[in-house]
N, C-alpha and C positions, 0 to 999 in steps of 0.2 A: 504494500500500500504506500511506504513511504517514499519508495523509490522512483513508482509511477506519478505520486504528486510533484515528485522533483523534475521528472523530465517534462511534464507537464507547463511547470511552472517556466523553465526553462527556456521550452519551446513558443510560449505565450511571450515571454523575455525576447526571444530573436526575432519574429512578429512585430512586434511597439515597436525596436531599435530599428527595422526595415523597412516599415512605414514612414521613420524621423525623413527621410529624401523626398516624401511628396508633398501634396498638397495639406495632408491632415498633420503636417506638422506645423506648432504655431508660432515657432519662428520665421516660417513664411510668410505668416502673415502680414496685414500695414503694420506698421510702427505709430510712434508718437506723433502729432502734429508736429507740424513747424511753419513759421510765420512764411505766407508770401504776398506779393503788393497786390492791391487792390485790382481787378480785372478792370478794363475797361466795359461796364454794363452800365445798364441804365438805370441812374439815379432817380427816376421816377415813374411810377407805374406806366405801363404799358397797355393797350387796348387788349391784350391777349392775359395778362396779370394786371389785374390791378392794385396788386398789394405793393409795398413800397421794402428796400433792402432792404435787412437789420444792419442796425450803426455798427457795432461791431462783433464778431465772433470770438470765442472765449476760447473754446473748448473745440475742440472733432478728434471721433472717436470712433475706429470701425472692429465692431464686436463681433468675431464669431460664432455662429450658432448653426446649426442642423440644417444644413439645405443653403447657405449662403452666409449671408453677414449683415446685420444692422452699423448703418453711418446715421450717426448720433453727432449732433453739433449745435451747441448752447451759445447765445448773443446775448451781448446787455443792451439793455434800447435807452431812449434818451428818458421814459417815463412809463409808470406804472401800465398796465392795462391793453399791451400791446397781444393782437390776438391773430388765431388762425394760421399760425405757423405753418411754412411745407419748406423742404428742399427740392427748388425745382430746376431739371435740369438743363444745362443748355444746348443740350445737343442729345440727340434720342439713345445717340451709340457715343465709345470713346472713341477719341479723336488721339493719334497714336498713343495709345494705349492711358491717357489721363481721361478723367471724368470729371467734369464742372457743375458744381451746383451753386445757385443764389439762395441765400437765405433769406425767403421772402414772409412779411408779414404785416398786415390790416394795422392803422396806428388806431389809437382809441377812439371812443365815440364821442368822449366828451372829455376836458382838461382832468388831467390826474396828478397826481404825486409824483414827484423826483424817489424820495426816500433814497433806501441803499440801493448798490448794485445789486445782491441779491435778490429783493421787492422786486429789479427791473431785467431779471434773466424770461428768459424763455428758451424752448427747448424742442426742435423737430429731428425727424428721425426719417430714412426710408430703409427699404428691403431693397438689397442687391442678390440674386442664386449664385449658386457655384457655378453654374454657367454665363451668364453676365461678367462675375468678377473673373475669371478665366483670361478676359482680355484688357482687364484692367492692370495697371501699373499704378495707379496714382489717381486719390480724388479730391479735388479742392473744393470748399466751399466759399463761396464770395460773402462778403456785406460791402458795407458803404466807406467804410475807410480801412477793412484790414480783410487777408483774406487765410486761412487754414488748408495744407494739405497734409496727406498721411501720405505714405509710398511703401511699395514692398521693398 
């Protein structure tokens, strides 16, 4: 019995270390953000969006999970109450191999609060597949004065 648990385990051990070379390993995965300049995009709504960028991006964040990966990416705005967050992209497919997305969002309905920057975060997210990210290298999020990409 014991013997057979050890080849077993063994064997399960040469598996995980053989797998480390593809994709399910997560140091393939993106990395940390790092700052890049602001794209040139439109500073104000568009007939096709009419939401306006976020001021700035904080945070991006692309998480892996079963079937692909969530790109997660937090902005502070100038004031409380900013709403309907999306990351939309700018181009349907990546363009050699980077992904662009604006981080678009509705300003409030009526004057609000400054308060802190936490009070003025908000936070959208999309779903990318294992097939999608396959051809990604790199995806940036835009705002209005700064802009976030992650890379493999």
């Amino acid at each position: 019995m014991g013997m057979r648990f050890s080849l077993l385990a063994a064997l399960s051990l040469v598996m995980l270390v053989s797998a480390c070379g593809t994709r399910l390993n997560p140091f393939n995965w993106f990395g940390g953000a790092e700052a890049s300049p602001p794209a040139d995009t439109q500073q104000l709504p568009s007939k096709a969006d009419p939401r306006l960028l976020a001021l700035q991006i904080t945070e991006l964040k692309v998480e892996p999970m079963p079937g692909g990966a969530i790109v997660r990416a937090t902005a502070v705005m100038e004031s409380q109450g900013w709403w309907q967050a999306e990351l939309v992209a700018l181009e349907d497919e990546p363009v050699d191999g980077a992904m662009v997305y604006e981080f678009r969002v509705f300003p409030p309905q009526r004057q609000t609060r400054v308060s802190t920057p936490q009070s003025r975060q908000v936070t959208a997210a999309v779903f990318l597949s294992d097939i999608r990210l396959s051809t990604i290298r790199s995806i940036t999020v835009q705002g209005q004065t700064n802009g976030l990409t992650s890379r493999r």
